[in-house]
C-alpha positions in Angstrom: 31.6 37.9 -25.5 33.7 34.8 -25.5 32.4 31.4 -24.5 33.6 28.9 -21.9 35.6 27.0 -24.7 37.6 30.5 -25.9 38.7 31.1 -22.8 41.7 29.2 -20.9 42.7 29.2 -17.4 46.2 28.8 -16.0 46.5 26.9 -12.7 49.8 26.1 -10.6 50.1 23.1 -8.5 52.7 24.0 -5.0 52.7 19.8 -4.4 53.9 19.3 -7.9 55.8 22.7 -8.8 53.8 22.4 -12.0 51.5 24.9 -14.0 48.3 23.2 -15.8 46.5 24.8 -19.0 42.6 23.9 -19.7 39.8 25.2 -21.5 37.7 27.2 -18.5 34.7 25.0 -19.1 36.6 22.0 -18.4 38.1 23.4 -15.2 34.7 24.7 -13.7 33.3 21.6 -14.7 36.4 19.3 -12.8 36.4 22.0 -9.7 32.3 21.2 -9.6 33.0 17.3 -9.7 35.7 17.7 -6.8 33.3 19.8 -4.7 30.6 17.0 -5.2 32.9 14.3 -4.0 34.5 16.1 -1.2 37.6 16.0 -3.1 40.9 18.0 -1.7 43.0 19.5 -4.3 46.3 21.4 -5.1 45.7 23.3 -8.4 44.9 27.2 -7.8 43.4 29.3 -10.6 46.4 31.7 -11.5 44.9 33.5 -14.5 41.9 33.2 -17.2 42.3 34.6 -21.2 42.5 33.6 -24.2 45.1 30.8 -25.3 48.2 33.1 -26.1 47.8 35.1 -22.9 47.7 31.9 -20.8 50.5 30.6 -23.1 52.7 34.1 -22.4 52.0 33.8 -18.5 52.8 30.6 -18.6 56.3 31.0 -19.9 57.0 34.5 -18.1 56.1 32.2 -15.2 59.0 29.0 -16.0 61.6 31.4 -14.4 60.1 31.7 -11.0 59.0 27.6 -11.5 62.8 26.7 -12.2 64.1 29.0 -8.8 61.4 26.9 -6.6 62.6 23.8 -7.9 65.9 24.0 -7.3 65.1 25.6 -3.7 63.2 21.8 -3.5 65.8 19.8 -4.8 68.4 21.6 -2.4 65.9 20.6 0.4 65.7 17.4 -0.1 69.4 16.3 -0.7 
């Protein structure tokens, strides 16, 4: 079975149009922190694998990223 430092979790950020890659122990641990200090937040847990599935997702996911952002930029011009 894989530990918390093999695996990697993919997170997407709507404020920031952004995806963000961590080791899962390091997310758990930063979600656990916020919880503890009431903190609000904006990143949602998209996926959790190994490194190069999180790496694939992540670039099967720029496309989709790009379209939003141009939605945004329109929208705010």
């Amino acid at each position: 079975m894989a530990g918390l430092t093999d695996l990697w979790c993919l997170c997407w950020s709507q404020r920031q149009n952004a995806l963000h890659i961590e080791q899962l122990g390091k997310h758990l641990s930063s979600n656990r922190q916020a919880y503890a200090d009431n903190a609000a937040g904006d990143y949602r847990l998209l996926a959790v694998d190994c490194r190069a599935g999180i790496d694939m997702l992540a670039r099967n996911l720029q496309g989709t990223l790009a379209a939003r952002e141009s939605v945004r930029t329109v929208a705010f011009v």
